[in-house]
TORNU-526435 format. One line per field, with one value per atom (N, C-alpha, C): atom name; residue number from 0; x, y, z. Coordinates in Angstrom, 2 decimals, decimal comma. Layout:
<nodes>
atom: (CA	...)
n: (NUM	...)
px: (X	...)
py: (Y	...)
pz: (Z	...)
</nodes>
This chain:
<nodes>
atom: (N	CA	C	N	CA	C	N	CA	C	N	CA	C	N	CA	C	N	CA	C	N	CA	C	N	CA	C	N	CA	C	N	CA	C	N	CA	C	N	CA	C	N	CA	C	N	CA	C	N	CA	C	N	CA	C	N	CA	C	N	CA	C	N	CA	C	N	CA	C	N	CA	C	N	CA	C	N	CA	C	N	CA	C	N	CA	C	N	CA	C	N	CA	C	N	CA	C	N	CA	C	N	CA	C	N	CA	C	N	CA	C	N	CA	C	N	CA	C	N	CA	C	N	CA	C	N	CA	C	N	CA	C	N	CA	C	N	CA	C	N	CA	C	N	CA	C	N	CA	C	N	CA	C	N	CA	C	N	CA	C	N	CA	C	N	CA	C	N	CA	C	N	CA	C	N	CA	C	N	CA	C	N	CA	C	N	CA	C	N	CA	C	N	CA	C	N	CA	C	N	CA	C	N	CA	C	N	CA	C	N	CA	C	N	CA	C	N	CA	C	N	CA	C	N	CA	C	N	CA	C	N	CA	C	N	CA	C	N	CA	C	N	CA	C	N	CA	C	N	CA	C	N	CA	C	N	CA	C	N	CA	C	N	CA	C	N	CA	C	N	CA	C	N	CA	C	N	CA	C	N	CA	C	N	CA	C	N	CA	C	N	CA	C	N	CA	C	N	CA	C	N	CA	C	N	CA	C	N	CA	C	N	CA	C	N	CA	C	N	CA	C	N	CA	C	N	CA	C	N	CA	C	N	CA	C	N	CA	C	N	CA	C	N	CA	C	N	CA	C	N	CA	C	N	CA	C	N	CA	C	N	CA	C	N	CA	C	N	CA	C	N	CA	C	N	CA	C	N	CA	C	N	CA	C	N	CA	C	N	CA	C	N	CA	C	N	CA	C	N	CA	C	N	CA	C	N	CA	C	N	CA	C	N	CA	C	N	CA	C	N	CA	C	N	CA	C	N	CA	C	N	CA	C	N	CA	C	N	CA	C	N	CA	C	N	CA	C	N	CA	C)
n: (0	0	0	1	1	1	2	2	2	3	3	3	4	4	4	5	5	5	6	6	6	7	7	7	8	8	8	9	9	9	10	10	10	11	11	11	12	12	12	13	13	13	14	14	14	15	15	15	16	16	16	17	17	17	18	18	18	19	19	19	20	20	20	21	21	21	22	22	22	23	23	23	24	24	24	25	25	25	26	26	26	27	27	27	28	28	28	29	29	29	30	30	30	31	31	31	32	32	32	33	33	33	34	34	34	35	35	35	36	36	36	37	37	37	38	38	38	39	39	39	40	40	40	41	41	41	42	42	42	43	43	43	44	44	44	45	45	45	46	46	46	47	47	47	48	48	48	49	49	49	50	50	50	51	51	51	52	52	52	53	53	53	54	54	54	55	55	55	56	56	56	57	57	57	58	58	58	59	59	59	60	60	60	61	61	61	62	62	62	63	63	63	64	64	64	65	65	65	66	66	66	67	67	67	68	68	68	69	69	69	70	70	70	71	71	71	72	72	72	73	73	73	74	74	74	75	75	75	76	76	76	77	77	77	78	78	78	79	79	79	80	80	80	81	81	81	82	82	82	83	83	83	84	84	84	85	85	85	86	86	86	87	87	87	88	88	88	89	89	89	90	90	90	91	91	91	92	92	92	93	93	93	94	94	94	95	95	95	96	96	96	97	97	97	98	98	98	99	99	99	100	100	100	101	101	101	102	102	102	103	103	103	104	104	104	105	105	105	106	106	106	107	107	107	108	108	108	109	109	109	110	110	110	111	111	111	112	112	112	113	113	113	114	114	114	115	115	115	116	116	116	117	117	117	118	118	118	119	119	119	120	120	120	121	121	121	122	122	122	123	123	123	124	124	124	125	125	125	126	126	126	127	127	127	128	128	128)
px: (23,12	21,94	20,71	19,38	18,44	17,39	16,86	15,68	14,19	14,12	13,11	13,36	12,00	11,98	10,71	11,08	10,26	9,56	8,62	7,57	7,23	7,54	7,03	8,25	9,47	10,40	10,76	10,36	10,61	9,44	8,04	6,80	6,14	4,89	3,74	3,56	2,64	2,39	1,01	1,03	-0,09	-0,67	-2,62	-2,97	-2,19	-2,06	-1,83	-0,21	0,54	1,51	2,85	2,93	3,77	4,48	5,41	6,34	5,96	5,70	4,94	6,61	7,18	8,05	7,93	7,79	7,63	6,96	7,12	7,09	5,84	5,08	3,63	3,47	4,47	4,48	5,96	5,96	7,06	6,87	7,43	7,51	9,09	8,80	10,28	9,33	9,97	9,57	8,00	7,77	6,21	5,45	5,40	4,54	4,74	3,81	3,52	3,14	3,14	2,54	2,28	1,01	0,99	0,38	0,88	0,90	-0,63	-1,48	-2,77	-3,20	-4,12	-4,51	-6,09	-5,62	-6,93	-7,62	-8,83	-9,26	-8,49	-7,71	-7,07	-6,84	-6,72	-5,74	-5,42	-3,84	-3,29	-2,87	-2,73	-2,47	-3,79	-5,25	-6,25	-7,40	-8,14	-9,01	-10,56	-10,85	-12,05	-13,20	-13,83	-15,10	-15,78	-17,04	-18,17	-18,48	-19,29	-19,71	-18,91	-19,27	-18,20	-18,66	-19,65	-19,25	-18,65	-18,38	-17,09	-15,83	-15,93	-14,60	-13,47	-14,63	-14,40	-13,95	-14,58	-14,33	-12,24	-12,46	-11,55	-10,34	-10,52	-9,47	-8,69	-9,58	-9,23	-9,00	-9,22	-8,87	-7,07	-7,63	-5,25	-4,87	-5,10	-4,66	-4,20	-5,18	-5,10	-4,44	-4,18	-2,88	-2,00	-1,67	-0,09	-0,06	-1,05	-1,00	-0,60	-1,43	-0,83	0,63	1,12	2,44	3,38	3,14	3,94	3,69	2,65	2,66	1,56	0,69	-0,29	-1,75	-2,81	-3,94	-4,77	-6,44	-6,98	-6,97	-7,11	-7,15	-6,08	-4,91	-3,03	-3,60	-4,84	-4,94	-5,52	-4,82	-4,35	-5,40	-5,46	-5,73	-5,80	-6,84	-7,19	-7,64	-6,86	-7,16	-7,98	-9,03	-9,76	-10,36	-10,04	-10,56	-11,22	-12,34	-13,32	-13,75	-14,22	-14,49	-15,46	-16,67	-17,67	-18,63	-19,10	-19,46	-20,80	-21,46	-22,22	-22,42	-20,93	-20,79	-20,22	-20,22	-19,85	-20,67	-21,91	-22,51	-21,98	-22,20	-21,93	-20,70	-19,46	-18,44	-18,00	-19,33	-19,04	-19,68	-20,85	-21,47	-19,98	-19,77	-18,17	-17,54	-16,80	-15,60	-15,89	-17,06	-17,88	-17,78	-17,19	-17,91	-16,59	-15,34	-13,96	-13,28	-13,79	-13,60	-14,66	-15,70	-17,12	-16,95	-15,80	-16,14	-14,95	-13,66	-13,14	-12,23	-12,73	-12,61	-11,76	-10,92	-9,46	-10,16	-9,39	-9,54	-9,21	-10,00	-10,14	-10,37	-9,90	-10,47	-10,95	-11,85	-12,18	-12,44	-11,92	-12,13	-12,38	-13,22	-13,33	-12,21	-11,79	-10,59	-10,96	-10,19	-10,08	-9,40	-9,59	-8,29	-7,52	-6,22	-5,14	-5,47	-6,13	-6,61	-8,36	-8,67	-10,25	-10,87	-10,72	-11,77	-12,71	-12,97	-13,93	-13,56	-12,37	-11,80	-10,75	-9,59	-8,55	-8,66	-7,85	-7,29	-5,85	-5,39	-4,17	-4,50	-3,37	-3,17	-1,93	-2,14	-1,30	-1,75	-0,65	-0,92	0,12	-0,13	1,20	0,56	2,03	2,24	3,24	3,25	4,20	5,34	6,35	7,64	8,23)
py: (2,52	2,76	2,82	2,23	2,09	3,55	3,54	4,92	4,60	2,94	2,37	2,32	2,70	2,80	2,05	0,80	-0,69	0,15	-0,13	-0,21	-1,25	-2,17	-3,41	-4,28	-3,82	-5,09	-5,90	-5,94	-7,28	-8,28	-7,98	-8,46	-8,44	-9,08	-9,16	-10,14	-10,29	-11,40	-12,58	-13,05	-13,95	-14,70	-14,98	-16,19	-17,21	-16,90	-17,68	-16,95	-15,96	-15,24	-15,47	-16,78	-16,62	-15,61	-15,47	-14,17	-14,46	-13,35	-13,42	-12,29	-13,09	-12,31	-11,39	-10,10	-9,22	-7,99	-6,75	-5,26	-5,14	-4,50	-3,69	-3,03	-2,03	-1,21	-1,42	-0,77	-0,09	1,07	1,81	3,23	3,57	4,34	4,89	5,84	7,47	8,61	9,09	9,14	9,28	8,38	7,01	6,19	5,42	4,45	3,42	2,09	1,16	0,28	-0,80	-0,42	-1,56	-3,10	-3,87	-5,01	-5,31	-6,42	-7,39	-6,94	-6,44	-6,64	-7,34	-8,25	-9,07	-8,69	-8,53	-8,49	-9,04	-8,45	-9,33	-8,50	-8,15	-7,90	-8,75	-8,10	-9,19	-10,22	-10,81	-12,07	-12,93	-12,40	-13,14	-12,31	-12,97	-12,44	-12,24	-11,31	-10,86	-11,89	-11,47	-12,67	-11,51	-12,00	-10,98	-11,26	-10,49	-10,96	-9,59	-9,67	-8,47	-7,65	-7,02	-5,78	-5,18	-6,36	-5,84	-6,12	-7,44	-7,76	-6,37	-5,63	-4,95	-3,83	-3,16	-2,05	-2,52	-3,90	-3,87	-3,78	-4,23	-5,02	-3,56	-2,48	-1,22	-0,41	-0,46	0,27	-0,38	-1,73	-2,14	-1,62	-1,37	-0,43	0,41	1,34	3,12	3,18	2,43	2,58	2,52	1,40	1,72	3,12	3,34	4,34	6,08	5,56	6,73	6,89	5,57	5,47	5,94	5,93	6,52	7,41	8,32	9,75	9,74	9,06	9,15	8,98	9,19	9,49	8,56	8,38	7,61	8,82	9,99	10,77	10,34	9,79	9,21	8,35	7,60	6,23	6,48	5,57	5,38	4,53	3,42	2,10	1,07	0,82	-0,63	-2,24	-2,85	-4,32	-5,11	-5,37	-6,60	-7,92	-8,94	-10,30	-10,45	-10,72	-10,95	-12,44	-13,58	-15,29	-15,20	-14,45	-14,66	-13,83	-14,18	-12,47	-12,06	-13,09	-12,22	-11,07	-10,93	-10,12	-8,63	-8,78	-7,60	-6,16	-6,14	-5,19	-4,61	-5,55	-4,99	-4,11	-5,13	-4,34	-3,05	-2,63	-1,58	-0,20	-0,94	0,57	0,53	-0,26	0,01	1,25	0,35	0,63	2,81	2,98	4,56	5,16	4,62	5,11	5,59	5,23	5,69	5,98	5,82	6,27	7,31	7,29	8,05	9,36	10,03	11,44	11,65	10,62	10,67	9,10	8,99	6,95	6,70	6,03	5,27	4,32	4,07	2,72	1,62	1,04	-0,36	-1,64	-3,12	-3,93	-4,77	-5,96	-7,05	-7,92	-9,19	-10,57	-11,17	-12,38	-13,68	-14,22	-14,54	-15,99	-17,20	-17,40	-18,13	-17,35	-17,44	-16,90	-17,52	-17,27	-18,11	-18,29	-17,03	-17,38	-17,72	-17,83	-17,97	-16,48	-15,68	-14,51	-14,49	-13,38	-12,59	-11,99	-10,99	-10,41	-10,08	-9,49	-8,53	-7,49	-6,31	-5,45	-4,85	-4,28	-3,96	-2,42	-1,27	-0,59	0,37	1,26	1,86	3,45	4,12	5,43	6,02	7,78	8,34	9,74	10,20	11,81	12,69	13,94	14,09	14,62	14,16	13,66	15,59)
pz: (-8,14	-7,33	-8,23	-7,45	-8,52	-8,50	-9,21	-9,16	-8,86	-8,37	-8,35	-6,69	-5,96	-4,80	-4,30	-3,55	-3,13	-1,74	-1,70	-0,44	0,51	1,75	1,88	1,38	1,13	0,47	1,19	2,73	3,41	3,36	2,06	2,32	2,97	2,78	3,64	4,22	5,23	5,74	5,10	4,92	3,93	5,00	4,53	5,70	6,38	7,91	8,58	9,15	8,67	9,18	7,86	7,06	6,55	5,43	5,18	4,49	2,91	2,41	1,23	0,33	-0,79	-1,40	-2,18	-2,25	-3,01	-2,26	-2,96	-2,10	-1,89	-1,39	-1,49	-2,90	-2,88	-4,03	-4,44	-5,41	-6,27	-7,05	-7,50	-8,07	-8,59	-9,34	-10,00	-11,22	-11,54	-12,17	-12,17	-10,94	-10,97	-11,02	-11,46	-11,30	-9,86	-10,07	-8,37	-9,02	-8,85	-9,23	-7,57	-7,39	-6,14	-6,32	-5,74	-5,62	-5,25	-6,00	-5,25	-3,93	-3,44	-2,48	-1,76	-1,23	-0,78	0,59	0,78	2,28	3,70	3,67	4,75	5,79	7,13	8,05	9,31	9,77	10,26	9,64	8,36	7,97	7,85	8,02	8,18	7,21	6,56	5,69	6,42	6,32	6,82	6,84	7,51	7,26	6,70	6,14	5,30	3,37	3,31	1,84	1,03	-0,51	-1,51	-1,18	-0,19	0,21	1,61	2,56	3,54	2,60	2,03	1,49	0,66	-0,03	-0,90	-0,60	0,39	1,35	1,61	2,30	3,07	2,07	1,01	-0,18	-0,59	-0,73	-1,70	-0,31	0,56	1,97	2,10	1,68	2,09	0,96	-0,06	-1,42	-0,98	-0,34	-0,75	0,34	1,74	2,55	2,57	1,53	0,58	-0,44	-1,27	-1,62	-0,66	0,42	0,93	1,92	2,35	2,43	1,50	0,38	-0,51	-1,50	-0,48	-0,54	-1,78	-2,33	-3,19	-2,91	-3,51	-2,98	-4,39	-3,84	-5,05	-6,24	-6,08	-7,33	-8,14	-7,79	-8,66	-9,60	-8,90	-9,44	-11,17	-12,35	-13,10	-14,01	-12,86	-13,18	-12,32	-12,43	-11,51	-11,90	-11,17	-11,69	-10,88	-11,10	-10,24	-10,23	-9,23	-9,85	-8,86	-9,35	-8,62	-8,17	-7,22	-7,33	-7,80	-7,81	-8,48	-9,09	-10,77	-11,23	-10,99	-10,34	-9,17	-8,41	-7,85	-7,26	-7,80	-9,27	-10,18	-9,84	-9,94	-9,15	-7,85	-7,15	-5,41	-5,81	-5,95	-6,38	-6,86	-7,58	-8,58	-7,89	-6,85	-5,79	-4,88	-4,21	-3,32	-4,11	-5,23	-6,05	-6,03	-6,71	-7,06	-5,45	-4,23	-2,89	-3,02	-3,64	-3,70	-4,79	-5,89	-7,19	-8,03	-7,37	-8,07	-9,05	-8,38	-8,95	-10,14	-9,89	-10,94	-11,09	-12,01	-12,27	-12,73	-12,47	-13,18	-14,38	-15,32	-15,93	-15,16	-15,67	-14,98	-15,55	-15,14	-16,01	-14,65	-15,13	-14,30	-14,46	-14,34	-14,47	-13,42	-13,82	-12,45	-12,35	-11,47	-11,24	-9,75	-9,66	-8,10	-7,97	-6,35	-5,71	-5,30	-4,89	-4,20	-2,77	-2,10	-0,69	-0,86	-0,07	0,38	0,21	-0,68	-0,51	-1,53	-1,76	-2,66	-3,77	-3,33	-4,37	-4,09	-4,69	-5,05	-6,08	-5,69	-6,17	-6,34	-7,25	-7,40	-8,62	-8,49	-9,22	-9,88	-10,79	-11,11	-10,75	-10,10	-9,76	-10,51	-10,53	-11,38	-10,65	-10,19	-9,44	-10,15	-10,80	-11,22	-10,14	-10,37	-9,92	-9,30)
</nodes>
């Protein structure tokens, strides 16, 4: 039996409804590690510029986070890719509207995305056990 306990292990649903392989989260001894999350609900990505996107991206985060019993104070560490570094600012008043008073490390790069958005997020949380 494993000590690693999957969140989401039947996946998500990705633009357009199809089955996306891999958990939301995972965790095992206090940590979490959740999976990318892009503006999306329903299987459909928001319409709006990086600051609905952004709202929405770290809002599907911290709902896995709190499915499995953790809160943004857990958070550790955050990863974000942003499409364009333009939008690095906007990002960063969002990001402080839910991180402000006590800030994870964080890193951030541009990329493409695999879907049509703005951005993603993903992190590492830790609760002691």
């Amino acid at each position: 039996m494993s000590d690693i306990k999957r969140y989401g292990v039947e996946g998500g649903k990705g633009t357009g409804g199809q089955h996306l392989p891999f958990a939301r989260a995972a965790g095992a001894d206090g940590w979490l590690f959740v999976s990318g999350q892009v503006p999306m609900v329903k299987g459909e990505i928001v319409e709006g510029g990086i600051v609905t996107q952004s709202h929405q991206a770290i809002n599907n985060m911290l709902a896995i986070l709190a499915e499995a019993g953790y809160g943004p104070e857990h958070v550790v560490r955050c990863g974000v890719w942003l499409d364009d570094p333009r939008d690095f600012m906007s990002f960063n008043r969002v990001f402080m509207e839910y991180f402000g008073a006590n800030p994870p490390a964080r890193a951030c790069v541009v990329s493409s995305m695999v879907v049509d958005c703005k951005v993603e997020v993903d992190c590492v949380a830790y609760k002691k056990p």
